[in-house]
Backbone as CSV, one residue per row, in Angstrom:
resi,resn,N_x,N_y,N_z,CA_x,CA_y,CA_z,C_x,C_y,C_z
1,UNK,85.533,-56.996,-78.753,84.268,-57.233,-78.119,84.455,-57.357,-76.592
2,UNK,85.403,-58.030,-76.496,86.019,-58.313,-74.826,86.391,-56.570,-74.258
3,UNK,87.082,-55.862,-75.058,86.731,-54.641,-75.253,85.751,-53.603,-74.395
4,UNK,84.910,-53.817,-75.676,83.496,-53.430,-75.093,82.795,-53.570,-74.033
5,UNK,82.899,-54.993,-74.008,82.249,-55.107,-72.167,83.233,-55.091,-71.111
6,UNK,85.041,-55.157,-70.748,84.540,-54.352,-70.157,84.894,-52.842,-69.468
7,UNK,84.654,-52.046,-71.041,84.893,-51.015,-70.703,83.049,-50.507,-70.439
8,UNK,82.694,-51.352,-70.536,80.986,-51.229,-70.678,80.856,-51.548,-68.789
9,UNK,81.369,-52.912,-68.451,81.096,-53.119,-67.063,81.951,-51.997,-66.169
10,UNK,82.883,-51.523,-66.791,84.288,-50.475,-66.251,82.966,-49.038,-65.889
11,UNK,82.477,-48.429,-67.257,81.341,-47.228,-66.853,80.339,-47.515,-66.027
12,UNK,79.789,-48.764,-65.876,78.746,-49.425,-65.009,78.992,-49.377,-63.715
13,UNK,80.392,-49.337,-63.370,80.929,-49.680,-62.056,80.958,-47.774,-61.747
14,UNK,81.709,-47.468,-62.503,82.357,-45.795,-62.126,80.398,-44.820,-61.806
15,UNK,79.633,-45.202,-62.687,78.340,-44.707,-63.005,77.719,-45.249,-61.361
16,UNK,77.589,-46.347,-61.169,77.157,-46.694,-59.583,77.682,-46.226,-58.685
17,UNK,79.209,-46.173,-58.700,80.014,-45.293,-57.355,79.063,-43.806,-57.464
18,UNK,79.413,-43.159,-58.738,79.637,-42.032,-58.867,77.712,-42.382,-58.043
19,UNK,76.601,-42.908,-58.153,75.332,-42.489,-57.942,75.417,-43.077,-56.257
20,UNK,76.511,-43.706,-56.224,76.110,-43.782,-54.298,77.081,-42.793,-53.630
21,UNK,77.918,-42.402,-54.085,78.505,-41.214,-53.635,77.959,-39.915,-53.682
22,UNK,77.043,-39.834,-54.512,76.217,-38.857,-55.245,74.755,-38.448,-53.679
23,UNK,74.759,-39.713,-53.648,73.385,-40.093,-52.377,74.043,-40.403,-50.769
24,UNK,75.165,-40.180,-50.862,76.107,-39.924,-49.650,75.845,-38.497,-49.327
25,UNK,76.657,-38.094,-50.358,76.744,-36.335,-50.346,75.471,-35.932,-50.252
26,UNK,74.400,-36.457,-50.910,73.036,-35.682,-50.447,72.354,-35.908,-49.194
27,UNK,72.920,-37.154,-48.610,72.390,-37.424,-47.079,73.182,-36.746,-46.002
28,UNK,74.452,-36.650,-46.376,75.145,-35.812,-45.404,74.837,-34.072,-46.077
29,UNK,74.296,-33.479,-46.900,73.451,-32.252,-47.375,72.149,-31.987,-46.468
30,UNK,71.492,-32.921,-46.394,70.083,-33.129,-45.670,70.238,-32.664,-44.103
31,UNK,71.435,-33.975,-43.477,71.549,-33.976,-42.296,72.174,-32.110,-42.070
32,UNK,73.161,-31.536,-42.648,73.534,-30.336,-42.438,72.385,-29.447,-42.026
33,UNK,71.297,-29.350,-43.442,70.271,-28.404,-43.669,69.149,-28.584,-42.094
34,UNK,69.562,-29.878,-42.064,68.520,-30.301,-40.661,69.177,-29.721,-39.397
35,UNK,70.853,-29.966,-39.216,70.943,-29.222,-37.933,71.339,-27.584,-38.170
36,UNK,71.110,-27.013,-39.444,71.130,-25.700,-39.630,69.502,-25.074,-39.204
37,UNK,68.762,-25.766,-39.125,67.177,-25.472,-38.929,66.811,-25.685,-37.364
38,UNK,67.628,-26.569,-37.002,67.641,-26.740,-35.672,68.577,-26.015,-34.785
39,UNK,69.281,-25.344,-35.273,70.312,-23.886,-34.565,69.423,-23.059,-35.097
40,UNK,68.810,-22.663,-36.131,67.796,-21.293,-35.832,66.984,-21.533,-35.107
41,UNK,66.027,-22.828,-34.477,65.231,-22.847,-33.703,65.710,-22.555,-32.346
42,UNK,66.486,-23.407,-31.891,67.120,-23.168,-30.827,67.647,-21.856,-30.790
43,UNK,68.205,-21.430,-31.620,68.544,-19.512,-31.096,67.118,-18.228,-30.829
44,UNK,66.168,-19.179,-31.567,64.498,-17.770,-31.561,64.745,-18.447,-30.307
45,UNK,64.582,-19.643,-29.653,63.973,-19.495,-28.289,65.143,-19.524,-27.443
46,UNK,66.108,-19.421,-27.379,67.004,-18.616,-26.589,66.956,-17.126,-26.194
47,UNK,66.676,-16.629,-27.180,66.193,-15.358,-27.790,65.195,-14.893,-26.950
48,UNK,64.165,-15.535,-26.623,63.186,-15.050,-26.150,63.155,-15.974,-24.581
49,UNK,64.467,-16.569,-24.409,64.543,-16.748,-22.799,65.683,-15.053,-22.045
50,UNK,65.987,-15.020,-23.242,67.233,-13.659,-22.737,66.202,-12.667,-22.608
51,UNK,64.858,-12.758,-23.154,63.793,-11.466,-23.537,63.540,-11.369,-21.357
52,UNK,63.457,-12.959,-21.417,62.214,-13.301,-20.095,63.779,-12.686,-19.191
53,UNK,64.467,-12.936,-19.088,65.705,-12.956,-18.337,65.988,-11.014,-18.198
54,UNK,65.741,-10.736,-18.828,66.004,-9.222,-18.679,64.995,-8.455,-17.726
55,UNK,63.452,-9.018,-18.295,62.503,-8.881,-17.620,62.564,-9.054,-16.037
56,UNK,62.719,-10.342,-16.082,62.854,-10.782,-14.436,63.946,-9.943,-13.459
57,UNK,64.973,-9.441,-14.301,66.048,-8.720,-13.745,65.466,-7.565,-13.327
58,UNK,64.981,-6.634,-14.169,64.145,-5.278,-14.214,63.139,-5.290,-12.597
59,UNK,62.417,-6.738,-13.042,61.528,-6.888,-11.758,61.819,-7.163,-10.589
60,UNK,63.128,-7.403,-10.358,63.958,-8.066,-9.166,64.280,-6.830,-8.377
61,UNK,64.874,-5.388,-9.448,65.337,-4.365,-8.888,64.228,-3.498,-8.440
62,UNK,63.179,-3.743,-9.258,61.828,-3.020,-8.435,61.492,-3.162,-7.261
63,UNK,61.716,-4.876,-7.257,61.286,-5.170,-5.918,62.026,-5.047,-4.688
64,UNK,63.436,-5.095,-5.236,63.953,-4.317,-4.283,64.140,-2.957,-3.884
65,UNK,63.770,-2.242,-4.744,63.760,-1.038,-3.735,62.229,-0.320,-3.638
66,UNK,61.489,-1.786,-3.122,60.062,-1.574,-3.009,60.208,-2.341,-1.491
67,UNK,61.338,-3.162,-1.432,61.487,-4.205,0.068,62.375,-3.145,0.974
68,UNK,62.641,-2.158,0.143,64.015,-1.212,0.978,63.016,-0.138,1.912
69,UNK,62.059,0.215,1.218,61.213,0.954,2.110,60.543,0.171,3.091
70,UNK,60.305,-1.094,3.149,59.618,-1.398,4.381,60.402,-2.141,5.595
71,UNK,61.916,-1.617,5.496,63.037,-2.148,6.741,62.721,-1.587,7.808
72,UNK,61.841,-0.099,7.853,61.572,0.832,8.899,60.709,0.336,9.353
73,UNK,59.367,-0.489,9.013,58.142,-1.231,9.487,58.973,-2.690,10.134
74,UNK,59.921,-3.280,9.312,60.306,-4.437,9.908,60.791,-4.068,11.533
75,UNK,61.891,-3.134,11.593,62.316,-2.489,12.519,61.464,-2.418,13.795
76,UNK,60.587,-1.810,13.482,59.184,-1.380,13.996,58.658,-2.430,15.053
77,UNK,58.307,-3.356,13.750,57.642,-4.957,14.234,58.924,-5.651,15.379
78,UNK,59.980,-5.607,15.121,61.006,-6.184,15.613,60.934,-5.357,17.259
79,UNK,61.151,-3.964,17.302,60.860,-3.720,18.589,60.107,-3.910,19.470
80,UNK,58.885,-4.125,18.426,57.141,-4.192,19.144,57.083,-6.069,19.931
81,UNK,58.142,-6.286,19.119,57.836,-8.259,19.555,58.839,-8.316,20.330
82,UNK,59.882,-7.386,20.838,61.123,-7.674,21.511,60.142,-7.056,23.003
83,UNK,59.364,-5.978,23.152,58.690,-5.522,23.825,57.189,-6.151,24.570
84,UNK,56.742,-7.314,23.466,56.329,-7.706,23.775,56.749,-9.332,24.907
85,UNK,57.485,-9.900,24.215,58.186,-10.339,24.813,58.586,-10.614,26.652
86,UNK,59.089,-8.920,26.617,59.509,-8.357,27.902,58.384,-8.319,28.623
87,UNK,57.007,-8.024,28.210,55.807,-7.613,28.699,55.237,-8.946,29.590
88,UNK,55.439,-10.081,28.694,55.334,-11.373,28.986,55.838,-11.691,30.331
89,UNK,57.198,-11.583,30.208,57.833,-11.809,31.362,57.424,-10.901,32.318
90,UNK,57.239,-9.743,32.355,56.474,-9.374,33.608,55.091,-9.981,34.076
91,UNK,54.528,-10.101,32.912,52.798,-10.981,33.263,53.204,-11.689,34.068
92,UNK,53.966,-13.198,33.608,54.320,-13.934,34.489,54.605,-13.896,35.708
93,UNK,55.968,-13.107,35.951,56.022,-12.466,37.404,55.047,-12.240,38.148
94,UNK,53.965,-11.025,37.706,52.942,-10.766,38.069,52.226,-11.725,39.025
95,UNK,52.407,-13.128,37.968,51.103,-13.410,38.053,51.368,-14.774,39.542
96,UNK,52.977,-15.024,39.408,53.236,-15.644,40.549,53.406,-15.243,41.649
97,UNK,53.728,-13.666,41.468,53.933,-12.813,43.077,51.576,-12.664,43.637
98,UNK,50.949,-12.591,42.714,49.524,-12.678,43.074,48.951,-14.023,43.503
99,UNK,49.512,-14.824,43.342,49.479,-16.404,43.968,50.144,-16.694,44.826
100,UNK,51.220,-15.902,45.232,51.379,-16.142,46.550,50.944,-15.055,47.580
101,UNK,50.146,-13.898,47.196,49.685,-13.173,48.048,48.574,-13.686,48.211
102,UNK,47.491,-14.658,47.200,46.562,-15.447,47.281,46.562,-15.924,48.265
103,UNK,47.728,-16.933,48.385,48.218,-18.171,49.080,48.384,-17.442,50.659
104,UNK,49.070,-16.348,50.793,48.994,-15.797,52.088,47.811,-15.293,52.326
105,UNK,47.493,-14.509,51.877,45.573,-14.413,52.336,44.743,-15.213,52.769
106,UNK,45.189,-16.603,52.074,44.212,-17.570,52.409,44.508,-17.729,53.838
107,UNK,46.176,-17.692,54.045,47.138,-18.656,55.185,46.257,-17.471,56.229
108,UNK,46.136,-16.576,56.105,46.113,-15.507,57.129,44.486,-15.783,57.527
109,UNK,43.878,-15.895,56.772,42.076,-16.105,57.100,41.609,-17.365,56.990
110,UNK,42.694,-18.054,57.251,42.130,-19.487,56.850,41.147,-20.122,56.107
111,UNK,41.198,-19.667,54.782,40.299,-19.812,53.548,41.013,-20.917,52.761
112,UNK,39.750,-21.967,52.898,40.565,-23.337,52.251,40.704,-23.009,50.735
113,UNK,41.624,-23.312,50.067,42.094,-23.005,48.846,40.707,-24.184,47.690
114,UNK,40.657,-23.165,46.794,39.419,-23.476,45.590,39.719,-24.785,44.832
């Protein structure tokens, strides 16, 4: 009878391991299936950042040789403001050599200054 129980408490014991080991293995099953679902997600939208990434590349080279044709206008502009520039500096000149012919005109006719 001593026997019996405990080869009775002996299966009771082996029967509980065996059902929490049982619910181990299925929680570490779960957790797998979960980060196996979460690497296919993460790869579609990788997937469709490599889509955007190719795109943007494609559009980068358009635009550059859409920026390559207008170096001759930059050019252009660049002379026109280097010229202008120069133009300036003569105004100026100009405009101090006419103030002092002012200034002598006045000196010469004695015209009191404005």
């Amino acid at each position: 009878m001593e026997q019996d129980h405990l080869a009775e408490s002996l299966n009771d014991l082996l029967t509980n391991v065996s059902t929490m080991i049982r619910g181990e293995l299925q929680e570490t099953n779960n957790v797998l299936e979960l980060v196996e679902k979460m690497n296919t997600r993460v790869a579609e939208e990788y997937k469709g950042f490599g889509d955007v990434a190719s795109g943007l590349t494609i559009f980068v080279e358009q635009l550059k040789c859409k920026s390559g044709s207008f170096d001759e206008y930059v050019q252009q502009i660049d002379t026109i403001e280097q010229q202008v520039t120069e133009f300036e500096a003569v105004i100026s000149m100009l405009d101090k050599y006419v103030s002092l012919l002012e200034s002598k005109v006045q000196s010469a006719y004695q015209i009191p200054p404005p």
